[in-house]
PADRENZA-316616 format. One record per residue (C-alpha): residue in one letter; x, z, y; residue number from 1. Coordinates in pm, 1 decimal. Example, Ala and Ser with C-alpha at 12.3 -4.5 7.8 and 13.67 -1.06 7.14 Angstrom:
! PADRENZA-316616
A / 1230.0 / 780.0 / -450.0 / 1
S / 1367.0 / 714.0 / -106.0 / 2
! end
This chain:
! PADRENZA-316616
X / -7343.8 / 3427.5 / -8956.5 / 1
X / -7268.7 / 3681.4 / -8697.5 / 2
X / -7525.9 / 3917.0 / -8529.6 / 3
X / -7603.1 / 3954.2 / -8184.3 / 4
X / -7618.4 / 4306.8 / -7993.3 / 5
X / -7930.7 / 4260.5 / -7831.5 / 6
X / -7935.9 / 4241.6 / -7465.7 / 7
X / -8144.3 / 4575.8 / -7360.9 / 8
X / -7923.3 / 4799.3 / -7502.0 / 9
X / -7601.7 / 4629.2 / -7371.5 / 10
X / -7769.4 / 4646.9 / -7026.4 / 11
X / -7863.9 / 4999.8 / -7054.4 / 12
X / -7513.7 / 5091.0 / -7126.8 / 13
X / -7364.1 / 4893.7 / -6869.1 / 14
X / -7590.8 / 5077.6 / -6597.6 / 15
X / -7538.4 / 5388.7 / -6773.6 / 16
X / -7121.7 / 5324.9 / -6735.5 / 17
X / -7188.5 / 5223.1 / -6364.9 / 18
X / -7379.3 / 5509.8 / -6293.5 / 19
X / -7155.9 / 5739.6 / -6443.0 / 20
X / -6858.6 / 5557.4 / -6244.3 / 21
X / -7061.5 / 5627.6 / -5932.1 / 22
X / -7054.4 / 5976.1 / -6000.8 / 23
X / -6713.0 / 6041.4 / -6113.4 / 24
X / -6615.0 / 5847.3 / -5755.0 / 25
X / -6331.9 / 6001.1 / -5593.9 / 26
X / -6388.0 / 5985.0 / -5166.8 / 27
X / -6186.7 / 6204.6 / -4889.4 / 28
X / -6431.2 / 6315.5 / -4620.2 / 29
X / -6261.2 / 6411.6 / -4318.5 / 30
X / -6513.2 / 6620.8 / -4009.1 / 31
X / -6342.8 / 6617.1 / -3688.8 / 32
X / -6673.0 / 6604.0 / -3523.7 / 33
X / -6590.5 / 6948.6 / -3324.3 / 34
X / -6231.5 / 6957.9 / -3184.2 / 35
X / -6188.0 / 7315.1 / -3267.2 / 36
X / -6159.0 / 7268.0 / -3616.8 / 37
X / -6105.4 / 7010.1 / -3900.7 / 38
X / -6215.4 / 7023.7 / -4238.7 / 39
X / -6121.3 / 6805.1 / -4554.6 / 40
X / -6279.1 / 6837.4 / -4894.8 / 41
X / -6157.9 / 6551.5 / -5174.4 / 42
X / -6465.9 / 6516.6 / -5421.9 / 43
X / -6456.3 / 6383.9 / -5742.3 / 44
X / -6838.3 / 6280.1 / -5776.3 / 45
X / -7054.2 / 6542.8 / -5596.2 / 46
X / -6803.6 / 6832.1 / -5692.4 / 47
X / -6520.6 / 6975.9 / -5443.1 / 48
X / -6177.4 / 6909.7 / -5610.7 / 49
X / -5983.3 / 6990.4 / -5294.1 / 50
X / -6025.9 / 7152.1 / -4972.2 / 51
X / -5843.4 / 7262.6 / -4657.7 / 52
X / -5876.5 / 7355.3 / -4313.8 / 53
X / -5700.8 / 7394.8 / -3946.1 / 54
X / -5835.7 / 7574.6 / -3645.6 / 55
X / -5721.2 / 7497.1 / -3287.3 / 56
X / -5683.1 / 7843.9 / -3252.3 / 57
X / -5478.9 / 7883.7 / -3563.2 / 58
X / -5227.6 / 7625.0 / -3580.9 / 59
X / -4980.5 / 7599.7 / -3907.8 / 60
X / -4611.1 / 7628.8 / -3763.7 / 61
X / -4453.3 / 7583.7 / -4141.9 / 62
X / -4260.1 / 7244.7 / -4074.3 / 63
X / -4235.9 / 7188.3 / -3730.4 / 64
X / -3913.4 / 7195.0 / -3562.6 / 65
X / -3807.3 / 7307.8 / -3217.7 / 66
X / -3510.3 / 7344.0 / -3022.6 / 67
X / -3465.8 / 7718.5 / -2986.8 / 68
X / -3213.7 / 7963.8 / -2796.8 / 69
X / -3055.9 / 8231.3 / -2989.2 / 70
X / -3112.5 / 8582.8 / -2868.2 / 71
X / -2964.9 / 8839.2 / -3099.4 / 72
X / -2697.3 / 8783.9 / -3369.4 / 73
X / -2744.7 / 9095.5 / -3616.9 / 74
X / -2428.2 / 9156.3 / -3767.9 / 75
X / -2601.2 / 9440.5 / -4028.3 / 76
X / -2880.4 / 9178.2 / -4182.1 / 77
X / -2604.9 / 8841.7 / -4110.2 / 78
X / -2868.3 / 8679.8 / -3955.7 / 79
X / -2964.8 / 8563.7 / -3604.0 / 80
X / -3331.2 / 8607.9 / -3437.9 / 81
X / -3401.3 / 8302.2 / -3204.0 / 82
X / -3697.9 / 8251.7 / -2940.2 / 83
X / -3831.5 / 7879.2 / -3046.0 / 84
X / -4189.3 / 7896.1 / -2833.5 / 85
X / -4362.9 / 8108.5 / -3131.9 / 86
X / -4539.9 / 8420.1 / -3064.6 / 87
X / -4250.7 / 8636.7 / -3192.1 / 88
X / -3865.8 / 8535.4 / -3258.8 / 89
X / -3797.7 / 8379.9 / -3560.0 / 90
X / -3543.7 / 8488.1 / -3815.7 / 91
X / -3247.4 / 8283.2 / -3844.5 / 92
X / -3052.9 / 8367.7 / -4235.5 / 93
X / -2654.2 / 8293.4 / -4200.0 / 94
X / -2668.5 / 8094.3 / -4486.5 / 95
X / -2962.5 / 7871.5 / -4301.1 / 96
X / -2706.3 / 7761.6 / -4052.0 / 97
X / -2538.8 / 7424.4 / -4109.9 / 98
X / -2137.7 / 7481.2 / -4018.1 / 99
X / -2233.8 / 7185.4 / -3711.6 / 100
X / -2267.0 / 7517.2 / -3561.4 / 101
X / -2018.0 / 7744.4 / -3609.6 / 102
X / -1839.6 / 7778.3 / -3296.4 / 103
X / -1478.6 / 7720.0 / -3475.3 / 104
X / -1193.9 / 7499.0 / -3442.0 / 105
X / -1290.8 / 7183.9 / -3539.5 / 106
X / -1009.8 / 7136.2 / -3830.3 / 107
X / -1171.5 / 7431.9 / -3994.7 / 108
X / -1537.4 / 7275.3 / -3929.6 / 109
X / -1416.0 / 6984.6 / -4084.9 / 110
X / -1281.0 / 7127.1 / -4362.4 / 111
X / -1609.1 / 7355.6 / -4452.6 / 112
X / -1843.1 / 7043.2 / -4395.3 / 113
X / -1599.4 / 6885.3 / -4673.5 / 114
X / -1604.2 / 7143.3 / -4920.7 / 115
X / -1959.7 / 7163.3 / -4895.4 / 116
X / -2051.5 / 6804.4 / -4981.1 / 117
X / -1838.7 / 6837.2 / -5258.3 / 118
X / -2003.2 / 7097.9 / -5413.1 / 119
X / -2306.2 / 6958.5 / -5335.6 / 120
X / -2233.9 / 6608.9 / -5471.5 / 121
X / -2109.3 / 6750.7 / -5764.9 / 122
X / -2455.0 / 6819.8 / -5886.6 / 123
X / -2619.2 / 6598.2 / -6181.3 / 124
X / -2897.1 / 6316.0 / -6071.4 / 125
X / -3121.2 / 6488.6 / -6311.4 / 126
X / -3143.1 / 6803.4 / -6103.8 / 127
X / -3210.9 / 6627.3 / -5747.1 / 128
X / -3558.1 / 6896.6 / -5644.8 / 129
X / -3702.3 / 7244.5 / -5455.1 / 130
X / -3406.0 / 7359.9 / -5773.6 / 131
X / -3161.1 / 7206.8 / -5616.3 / 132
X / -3187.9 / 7338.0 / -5302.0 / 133
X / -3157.1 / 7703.0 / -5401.7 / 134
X / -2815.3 / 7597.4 / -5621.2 / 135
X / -2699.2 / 7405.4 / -5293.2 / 136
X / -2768.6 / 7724.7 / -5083.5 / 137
X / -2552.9 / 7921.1 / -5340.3 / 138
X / -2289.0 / 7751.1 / -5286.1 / 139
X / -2324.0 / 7737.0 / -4895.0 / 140
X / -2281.4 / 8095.1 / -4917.1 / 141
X / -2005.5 / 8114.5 / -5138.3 / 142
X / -1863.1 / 7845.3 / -4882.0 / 143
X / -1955.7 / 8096.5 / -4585.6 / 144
X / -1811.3 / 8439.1 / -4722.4 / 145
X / -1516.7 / 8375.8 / -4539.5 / 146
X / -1705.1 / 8426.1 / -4172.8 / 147
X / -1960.4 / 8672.9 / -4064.8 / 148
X / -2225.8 / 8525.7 / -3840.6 / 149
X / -2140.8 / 8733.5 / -3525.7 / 150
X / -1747.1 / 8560.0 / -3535.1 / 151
X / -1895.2 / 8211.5 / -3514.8 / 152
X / -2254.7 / 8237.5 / -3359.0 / 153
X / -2299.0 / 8332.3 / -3039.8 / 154
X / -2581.0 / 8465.2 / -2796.7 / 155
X / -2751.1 / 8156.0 / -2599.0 / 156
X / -2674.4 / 7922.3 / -2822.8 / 157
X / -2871.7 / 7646.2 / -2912.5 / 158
X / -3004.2 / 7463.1 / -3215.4 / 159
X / -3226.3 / 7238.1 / -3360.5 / 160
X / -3441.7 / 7474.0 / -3643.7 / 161
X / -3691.8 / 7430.9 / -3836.1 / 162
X / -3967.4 / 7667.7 / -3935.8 / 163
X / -3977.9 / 7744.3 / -4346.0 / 164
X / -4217.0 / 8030.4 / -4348.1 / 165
X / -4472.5 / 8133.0 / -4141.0 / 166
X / -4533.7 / 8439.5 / -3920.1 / 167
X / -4695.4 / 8697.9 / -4120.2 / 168
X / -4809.4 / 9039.0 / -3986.2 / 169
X / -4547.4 / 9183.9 / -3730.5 / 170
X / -4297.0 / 8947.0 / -3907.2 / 171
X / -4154.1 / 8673.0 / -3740.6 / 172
X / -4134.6 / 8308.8 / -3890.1 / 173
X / -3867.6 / 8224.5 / -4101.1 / 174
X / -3632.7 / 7928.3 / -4002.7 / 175
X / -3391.5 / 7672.3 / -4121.9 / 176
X / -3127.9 / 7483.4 / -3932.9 / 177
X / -3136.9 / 7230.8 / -4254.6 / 178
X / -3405.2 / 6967.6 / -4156.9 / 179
X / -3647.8 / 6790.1 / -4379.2 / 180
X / -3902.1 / 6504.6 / -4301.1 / 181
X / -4150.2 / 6456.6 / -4573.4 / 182
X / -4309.5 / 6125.7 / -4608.6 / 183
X / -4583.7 / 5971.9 / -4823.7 / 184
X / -4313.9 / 5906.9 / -5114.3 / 185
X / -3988.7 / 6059.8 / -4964.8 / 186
X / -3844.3 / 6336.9 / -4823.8 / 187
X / -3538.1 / 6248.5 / -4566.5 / 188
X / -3319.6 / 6535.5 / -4514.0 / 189
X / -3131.4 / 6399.9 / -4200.5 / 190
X / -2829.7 / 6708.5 / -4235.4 / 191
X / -2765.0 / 6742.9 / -4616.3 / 192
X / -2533.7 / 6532.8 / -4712.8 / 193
X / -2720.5 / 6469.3 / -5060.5 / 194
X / -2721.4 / 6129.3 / -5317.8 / 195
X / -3025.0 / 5948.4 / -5419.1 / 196
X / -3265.2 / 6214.7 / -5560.8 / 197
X / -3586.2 / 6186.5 / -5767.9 / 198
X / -3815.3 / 6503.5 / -5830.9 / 199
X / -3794.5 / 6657.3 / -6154.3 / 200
X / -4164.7 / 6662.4 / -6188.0 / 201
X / -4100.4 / 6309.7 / -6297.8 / 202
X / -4040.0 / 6333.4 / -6636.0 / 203
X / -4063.6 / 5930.4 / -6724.6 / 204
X / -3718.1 / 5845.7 / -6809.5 / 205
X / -3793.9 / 5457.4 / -6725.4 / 206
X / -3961.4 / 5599.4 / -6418.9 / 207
X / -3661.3 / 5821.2 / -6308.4 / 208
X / -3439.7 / 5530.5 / -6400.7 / 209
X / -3609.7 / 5249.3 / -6189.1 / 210
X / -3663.4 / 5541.8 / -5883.7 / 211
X / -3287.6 / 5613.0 / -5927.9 / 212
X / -3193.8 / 5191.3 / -5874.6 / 213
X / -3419.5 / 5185.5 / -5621.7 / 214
X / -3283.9 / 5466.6 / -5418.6 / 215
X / -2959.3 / 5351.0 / -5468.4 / 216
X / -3044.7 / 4988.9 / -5305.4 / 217
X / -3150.8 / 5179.3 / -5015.0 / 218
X / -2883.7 / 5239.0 / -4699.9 / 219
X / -2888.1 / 5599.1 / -4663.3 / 220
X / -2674.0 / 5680.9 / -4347.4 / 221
X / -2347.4 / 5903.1 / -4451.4 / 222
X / -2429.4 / 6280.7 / -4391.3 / 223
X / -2817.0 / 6234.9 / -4468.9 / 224
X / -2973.6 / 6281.3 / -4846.9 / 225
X / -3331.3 / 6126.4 / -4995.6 / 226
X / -3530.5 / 6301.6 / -5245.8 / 227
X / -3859.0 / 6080.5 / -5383.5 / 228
X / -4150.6 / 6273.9 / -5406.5 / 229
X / -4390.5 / 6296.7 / -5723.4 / 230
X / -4625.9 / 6116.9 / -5557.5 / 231
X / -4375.3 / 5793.2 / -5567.5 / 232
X / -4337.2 / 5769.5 / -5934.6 / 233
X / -4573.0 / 5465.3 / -5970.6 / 234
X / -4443.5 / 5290.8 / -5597.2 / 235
X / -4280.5 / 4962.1 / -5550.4 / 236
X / -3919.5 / 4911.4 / -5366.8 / 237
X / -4107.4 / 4768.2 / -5098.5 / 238
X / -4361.9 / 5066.9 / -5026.5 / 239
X / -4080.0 / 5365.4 / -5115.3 / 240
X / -3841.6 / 5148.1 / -4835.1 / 241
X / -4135.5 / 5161.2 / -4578.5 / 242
X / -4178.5 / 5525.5 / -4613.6 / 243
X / -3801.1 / 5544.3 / -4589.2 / 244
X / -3802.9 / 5344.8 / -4292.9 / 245
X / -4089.3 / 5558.9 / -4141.1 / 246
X / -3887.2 / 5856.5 / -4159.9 / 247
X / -3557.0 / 5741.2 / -4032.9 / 248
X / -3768.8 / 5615.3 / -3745.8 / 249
X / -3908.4 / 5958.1 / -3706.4 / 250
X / -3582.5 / 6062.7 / -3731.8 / 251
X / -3459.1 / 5915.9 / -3415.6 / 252
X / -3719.7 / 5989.9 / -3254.6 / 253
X / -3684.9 / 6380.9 / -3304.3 / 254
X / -3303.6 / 6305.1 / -3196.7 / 255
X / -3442.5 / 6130.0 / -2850.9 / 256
X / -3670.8 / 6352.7 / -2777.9 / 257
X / -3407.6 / 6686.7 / -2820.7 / 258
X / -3174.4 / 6549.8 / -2612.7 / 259
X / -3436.4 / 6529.0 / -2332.1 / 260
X / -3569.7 / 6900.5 / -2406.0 / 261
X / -3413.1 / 7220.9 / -2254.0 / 262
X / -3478.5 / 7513.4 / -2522.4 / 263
X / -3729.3 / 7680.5 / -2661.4 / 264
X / -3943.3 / 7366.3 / -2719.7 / 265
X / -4108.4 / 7194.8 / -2960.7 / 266
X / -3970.4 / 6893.0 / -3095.8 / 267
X / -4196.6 / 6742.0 / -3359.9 / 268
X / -4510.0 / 6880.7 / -3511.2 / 269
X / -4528.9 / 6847.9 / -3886.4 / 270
X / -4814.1 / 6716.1 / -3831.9 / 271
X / -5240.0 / 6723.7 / -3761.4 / 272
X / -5468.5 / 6851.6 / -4095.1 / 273
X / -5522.3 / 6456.1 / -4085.8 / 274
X / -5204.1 / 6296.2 / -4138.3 / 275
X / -5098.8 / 6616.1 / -4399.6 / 276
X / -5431.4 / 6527.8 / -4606.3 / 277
X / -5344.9 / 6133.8 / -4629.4 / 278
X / -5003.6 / 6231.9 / -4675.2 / 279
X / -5047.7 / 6499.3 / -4953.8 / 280
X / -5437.4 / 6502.8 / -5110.5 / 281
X / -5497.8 / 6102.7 / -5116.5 / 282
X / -5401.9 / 5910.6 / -5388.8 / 283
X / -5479.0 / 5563.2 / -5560.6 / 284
X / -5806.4 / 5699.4 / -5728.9 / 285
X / -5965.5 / 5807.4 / -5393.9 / 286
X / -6195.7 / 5492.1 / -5346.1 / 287
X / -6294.4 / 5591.9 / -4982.6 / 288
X / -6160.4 / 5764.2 / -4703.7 / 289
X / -6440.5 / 5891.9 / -4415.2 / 290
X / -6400.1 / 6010.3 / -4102.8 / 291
X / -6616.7 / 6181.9 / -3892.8 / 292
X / -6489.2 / 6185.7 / -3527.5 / 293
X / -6371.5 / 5876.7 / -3323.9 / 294
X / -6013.0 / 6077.0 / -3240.5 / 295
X / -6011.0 / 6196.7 / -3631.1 / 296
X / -6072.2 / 5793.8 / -3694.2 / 297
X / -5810.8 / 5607.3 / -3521.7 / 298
X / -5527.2 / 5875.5 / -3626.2 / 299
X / -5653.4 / 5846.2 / -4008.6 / 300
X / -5634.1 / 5409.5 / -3963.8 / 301
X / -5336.5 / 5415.9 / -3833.1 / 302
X / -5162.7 / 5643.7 / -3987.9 / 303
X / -5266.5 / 5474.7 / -4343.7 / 304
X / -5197.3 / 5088.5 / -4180.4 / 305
X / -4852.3 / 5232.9 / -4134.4 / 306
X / -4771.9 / 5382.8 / -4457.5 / 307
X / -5022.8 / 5205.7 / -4701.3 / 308
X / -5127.9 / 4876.5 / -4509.8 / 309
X / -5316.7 / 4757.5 / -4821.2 / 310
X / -5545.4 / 5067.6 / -4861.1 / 311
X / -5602.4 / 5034.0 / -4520.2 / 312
X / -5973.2 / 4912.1 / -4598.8 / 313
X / -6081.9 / 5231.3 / -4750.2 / 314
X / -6078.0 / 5413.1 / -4443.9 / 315
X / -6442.2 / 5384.8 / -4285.8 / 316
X / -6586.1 / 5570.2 / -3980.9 / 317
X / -6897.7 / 5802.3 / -4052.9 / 318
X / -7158.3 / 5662.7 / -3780.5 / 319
X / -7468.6 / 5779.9 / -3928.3 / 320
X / -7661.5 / 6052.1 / -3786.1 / 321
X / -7650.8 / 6291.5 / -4053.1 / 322
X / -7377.1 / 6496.2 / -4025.4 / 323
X / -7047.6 / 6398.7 / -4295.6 / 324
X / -7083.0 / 6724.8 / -4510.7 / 325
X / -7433.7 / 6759.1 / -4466.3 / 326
X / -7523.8 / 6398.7 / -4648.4 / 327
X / -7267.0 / 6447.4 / -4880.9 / 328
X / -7418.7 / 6819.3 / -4964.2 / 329
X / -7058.5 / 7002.3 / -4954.4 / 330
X / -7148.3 / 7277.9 / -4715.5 / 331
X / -7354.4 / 7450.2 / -4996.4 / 332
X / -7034.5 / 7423.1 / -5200.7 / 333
X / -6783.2 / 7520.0 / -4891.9 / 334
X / -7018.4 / 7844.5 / -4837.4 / 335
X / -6996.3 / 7910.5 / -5246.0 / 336
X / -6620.2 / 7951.0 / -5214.4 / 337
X / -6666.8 / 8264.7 / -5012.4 / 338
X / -6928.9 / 8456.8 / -5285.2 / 339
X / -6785.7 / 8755.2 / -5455.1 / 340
X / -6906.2 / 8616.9 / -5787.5 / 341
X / -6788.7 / 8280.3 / -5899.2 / 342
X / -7016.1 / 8137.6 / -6229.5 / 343
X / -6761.1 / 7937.5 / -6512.9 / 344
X / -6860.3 / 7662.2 / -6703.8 / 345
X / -6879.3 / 7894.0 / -6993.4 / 346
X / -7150.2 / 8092.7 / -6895.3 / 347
X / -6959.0 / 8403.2 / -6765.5 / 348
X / -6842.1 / 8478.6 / -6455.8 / 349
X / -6564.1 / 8618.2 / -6235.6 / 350
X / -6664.8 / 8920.2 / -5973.2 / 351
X / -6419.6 / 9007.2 / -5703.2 / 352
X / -6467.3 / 9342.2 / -5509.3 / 353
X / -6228.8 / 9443.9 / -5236.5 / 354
X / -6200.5 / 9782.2 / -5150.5 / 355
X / -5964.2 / 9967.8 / -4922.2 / 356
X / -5707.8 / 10030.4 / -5187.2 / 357
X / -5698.9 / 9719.3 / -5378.6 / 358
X / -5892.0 / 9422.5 / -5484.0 / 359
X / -6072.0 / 9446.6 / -5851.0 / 360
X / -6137.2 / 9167.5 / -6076.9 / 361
X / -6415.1 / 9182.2 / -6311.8 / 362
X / -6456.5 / 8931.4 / -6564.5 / 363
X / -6813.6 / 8886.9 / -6735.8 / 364
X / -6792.2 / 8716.6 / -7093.4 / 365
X / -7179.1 / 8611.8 / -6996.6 / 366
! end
C-alpha cells in the first residue's frame, strides 16, 4: 500500500516554488518618461543585472555611418582624416579602406578585390568571429603594401565610413570604410566578401553544425559576408532568415538614402538606447518588457513585432502613476552604483578613492 504526501506540505512548497519564481523574474524596464535621457536596467528579481544609459546631449557615434569628405591624406601616419558631421575629423587607417576606392585603373582594382577574397575565403568555418577580422585585416595590408595611401586617395573624395571608435579627449573618432549591420541574430557585412560564419563563442558542435546548414540555405548576395551572433545559437531557420532579411532591407535602405545625400551626412544611426537594449540585453528569460514613455513604447513594439513577432506580448506600457523605477525600487540601487564603497556578498568590501594621481583600490576582507 502506498503512502500519500499529505496535501499541506505539497501546497506549501508549491507556493514556496511560485514565490521564489516571482522573485527570480527576469523584466526589462525601459524610462523614456523625460526626452533628455533614457535609462534601462534588466532585473533578475528585485536586483539590477544590467544597466545602461544615453543622454540627448551625449549621443554614442560608435556604429553609425555617414557619408564623409576626405580632407587630409597623411602620407607619414598612411592614413586619411575625413570631416563626417562629428565634432572633430575622424581618422581614416589605410588598411580601413576597401580597394572600391582606390583611385586606380580598374584592371588593377579588379585584380586586388580578387586577391583579397581569396585570402579571405581561404579561412576555416571554425574561425568565422571579432578573430577573424583582425587575420582578414592582415592580410588586407599585406595586399596593400604595394600602394601608399596618398598615390590612390585623394583630397575631396568621398566615402561611405563607418565609425569604430569613439571620440575620446582631443582625439578624433576612429573609422572604417568596411560596413557592418548587426541584427538580433546576425551581423551583415554588406562589403566583405565573407562565407557563412558562426561566432566562436558557440562552442556546441551540433549547434555550429545546424547554424552552418542554415546559413548556407540562405542567398547571401556575391561580395557581402554573414556572421550569426551568440545570441542565435538556440534560433530557428525561420527567425535567423527574418533577421537576415531585416538587415538586407536596412541595407538598401542605407544605399537609397546615400545616393540622395551630398557629404558630410549621416546615413544611418546605429540606433536609439531602445532598439540597442532589445537588440543586445533581452533574451528568452526576460518575461516582461516595460516601457515608460508613449514615444519609448511604440519604438520598443515595433521594433520587437518586427524581429520577434511572437514575444511581441511581453512588451507592456507603464500607465500607472508611480513612476517605472520608483515602483520597481531601482533608483536606490542606480544611486548605489556611484558609492565609493561597494559591500560583497562575503561580508567585505571594495573602497575606491580617486585622487589626482591615480585611482586606489582597497579591498576589506570584512
Amino acid at each position: 500500500m502506498s503512502a500519500v504526501a499529505p496535501a499541506g506540505p505539497v501546497l506549501d512548497r508549491l507556493r514556496i516554488e511560485r514565490r521564489l519564481e516571482f522573485l527570480m523574474e527576469k523584466k526589462m524596464l525601459i524610462d523614456a518618461s523625460h526626452p533628455e535621457e533614457t535609462r534601462v536596467v534588466v532585473l533578475s528579481g528585485s536586483r539590477i543585472e544590467d544597466f545602461d544609459y544615453e543622454s540627448s546631449t551625449k549621443k554614442q557615434l560608435r556604429g553609425n555611418i555617414y557619408l564623409a569628405k576626405v580632407t587630409r591624406v597623411e602620407p607619414s601616419l598612411q592614413a586619411a582624416f575625413v570631416e563626417y558631421g562629428g565634432n572633430r575629423h575622424g581618422f581614416l587607417a589605410f588598411n580601413e579602406i576597401h580597394p572600391d576606392y582606390y583611385q586606380i585603373p580598374v584592371a588593377d582594382r579588379e585584380a586586388l578585390l580578387a586577391e583579397e577574397r581569396a585570402a579571405v575565403e581561404a579561412e576555416s568555418d571554425d574561425e568565422d568571429d571579432d578573430d577573424d577580422v583582425m587575420e582578414a585585416q592582415r592580410r588586407r595590408r599585406q595586399a596593400q603594401r604595394r600602394y601608399k595611401i596618398q598615390e590612390v586617395i585623394k583630397r575631396r573624395q568621398i566615402m561611405l565610413i563607418q565609425v569604430v571608435k569613439e571620440e575620446r579627449g582631443n582625439k578624433g573618432a576612429a573609422l572604417t570604410t568596411y560596413l557592418s549591420l548587426a541584427g538580433r541574430y546576425c551581423v551583415l557585412m554588406p562589403n566583405t566578401a565573407r562565407g557563412g560564419g558562426i561566432s566562436r563563442k558557440i562552442p556546441n558542435g551540433a549547434d555550429r553544425k545546424r547554424l552552418k546548414k542554415i546559413a548556407g540555405e540562405l542567398e547571401i548576395p556575391n561580395g557581402m559576408g554573414l556572421i550569426i551572433r551568440t545570441a542565435g545559437a538556440k534560433r530557428t531557420k525561420t527567425e535567423i532568415k527574418r533577421d537576415y532579411e531585416y538587415l538586407l532591407r536596412l541595407w538598401e535602405q542605407i544605399r537609397d538614402d546615400t545616393m540622395k545625400a551630398v557629404a558630410p551626412k549621416l546615413i544611418h544611426e546605429e540606433g536609439s538606447l531602445v532598439k540597442r537594449a532589445l537588440r543586445d540585453l533581452y533574451d528568452k528569460d526576460v518575461e516582461s518588457i516595460v516601457v515608460e514613455g508613449d514615444a519609448a513604447y511604440k519604438e520598443a513594439k515595433d521594433f520587437v513585432k518586427m524581429l520577434m513577432p511572437s514575444h511581441a506580448r511581453k512588451v507592456q506600457q507603464q500607465r500607472e502613476g508611480e513612476p517605472l523605477f520608483l515602483k520597481h525600487r531601482v533608483e536606490e540601487q542606480l544611486e548605489s552604483i556611484y558609492s565609493p564603497v561597494v559591500h560583497l556578498r562575503s561580508g567585505g568590501s571594495i573602497v575606491i578613492n580617486q585622487t589626482e594621481a591615480l585611482v586606489a583600490i582597497d579591498v576589506n576582507s570584512g
